[in-house]
Each structure stands twice: as structure tokens, then as C-alpha cells.
Backbone as JSON, one array per atom type, in Angstrom:
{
  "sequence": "XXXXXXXXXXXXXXXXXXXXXXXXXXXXXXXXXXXXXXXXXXXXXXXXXXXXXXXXXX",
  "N": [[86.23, 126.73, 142.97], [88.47, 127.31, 141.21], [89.54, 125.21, 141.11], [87.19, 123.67, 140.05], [87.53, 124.37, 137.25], [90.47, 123.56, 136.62], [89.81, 120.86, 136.86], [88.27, 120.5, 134.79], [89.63, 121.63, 132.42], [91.33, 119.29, 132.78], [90.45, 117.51, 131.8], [89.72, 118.36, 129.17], [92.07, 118.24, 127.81], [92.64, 115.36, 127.93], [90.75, 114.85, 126.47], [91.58, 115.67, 123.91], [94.22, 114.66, 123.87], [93.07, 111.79, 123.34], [92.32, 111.85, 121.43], [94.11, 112.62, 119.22], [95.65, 110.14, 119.66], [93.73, 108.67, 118.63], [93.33, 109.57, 115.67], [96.26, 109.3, 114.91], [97.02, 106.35, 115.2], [94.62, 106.1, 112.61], [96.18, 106.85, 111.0], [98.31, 105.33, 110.96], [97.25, 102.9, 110.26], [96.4, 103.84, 107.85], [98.57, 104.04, 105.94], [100.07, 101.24, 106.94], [98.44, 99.87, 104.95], [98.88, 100.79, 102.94], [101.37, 99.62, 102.39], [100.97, 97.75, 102.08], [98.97, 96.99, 100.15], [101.32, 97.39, 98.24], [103.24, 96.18, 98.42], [102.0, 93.34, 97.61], [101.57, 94.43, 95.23], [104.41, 94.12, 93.89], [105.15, 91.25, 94.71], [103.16, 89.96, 93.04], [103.83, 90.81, 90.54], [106.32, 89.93, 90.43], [105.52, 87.23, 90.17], [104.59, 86.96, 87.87], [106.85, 87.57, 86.77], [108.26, 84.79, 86.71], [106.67, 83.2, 85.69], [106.68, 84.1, 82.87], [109.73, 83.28, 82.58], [108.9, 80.61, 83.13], [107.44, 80.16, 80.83], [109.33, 81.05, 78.86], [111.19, 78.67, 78.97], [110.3, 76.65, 78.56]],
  "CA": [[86.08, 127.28, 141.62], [90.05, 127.03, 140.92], [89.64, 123.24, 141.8], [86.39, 122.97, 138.52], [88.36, 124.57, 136.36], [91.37, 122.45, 136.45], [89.25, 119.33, 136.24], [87.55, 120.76, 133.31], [90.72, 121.88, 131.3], [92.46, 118.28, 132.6], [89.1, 116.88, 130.79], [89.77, 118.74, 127.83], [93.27, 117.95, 127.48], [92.22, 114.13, 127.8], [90.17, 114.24, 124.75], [92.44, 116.13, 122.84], [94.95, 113.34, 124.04], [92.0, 110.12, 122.68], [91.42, 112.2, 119.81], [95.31, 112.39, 118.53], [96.2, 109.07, 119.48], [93.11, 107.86, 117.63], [94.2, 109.84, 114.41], [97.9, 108.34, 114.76], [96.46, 104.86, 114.87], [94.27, 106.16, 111.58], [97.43, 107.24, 109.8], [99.66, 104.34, 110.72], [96.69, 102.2, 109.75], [96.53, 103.88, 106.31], [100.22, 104.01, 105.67], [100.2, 99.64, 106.75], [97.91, 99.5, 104.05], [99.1, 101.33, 101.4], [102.49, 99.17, 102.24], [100.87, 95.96, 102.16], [98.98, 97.09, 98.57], [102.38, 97.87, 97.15], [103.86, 94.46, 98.8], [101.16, 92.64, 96.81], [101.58, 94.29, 93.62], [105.22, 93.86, 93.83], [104.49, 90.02, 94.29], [102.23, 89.39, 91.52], [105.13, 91.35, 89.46], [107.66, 88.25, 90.83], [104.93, 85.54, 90.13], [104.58, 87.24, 86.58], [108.43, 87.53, 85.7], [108.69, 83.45, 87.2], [105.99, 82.84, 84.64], [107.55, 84.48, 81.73], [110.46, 82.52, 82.29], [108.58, 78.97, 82.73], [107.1, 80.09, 79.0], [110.59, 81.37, 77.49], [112.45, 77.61, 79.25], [109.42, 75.06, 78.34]],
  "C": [[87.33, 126.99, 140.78], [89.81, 125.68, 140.43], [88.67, 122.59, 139.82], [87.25, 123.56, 137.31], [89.77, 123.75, 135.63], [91.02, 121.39, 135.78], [89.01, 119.66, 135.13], [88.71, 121.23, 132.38], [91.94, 120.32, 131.25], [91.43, 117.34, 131.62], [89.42, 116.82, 129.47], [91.3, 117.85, 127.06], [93.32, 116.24, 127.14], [91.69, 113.9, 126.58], [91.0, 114.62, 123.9], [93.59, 115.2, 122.48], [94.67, 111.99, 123.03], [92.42, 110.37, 121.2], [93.14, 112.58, 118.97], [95.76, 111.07, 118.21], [95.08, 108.51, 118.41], [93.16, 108.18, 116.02], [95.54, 109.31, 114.11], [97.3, 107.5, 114.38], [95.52, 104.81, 113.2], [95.31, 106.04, 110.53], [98.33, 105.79, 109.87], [98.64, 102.97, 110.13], [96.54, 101.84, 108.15], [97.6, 103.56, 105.63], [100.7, 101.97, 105.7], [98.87, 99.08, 105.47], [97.96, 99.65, 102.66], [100.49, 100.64, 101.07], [102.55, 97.94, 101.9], [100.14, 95.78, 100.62], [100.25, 96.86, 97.63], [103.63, 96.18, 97.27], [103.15, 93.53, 97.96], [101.52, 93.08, 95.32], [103.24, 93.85, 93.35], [105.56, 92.05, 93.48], [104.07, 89.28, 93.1], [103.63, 90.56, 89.92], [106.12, 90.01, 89.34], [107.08, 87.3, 90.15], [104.94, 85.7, 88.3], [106.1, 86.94, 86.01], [108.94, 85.75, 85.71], [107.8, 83.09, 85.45], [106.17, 83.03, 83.2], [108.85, 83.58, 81.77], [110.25, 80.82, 82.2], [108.19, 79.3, 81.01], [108.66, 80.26, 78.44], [111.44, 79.73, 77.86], [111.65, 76.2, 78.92], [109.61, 74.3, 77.07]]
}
């Protein structure tokens, strides 16, 4: 009886385990995406200010 109990709370503890790590992996997923948006607009900011200066040097 001792013995199902165990298993069944080392069970639990297992999913609770899946089910964090697979929220981490959500968050660090969101977070590499919201870094790689802001990397892009940053970018197209650069390609813009290059372009302003080919017009102000032509």
C-alpha cells in the first residue's frame, strides 16, 4: 500500500516536472522571438538610415 502510493506521488511529481519544463521551453521560446522581432526591426532601421544617406551623398 506504502509501496502504490509512492509510485503514484513519484508519477505525479513527473508530470509536474514535463509540465514545467514544457512551460520554460514556452517562455524561452516566446522571449527568442520577441528578441529576434526587435533584431529585425532594428535592422530595417540600419538599412533605412544607409538609405537616407545614399539619397543625401548621390
Amino acid at each position: 500500500m506504502q509501496q502504490q502510493r509512492i509510485s503514484k506521488l513519484r508519477e505525479m511529481q513527473n508530470g509536474l516536472t514535463q509540465q514545467h519544463s514544457e512551460q520554460q521551453y514556452q517562455l524561452d521560446l516566446a522571449n527568442l522571438e520577441q528578441k529576434n522581432r526587435q533584431l529585425q526591426f532594428e535592422l530595417e532601421l540600419e538599412k533605412m538610415k544607409v538609405q537616407s544617406c545614399k539619397i543625401k551623398y548621390a
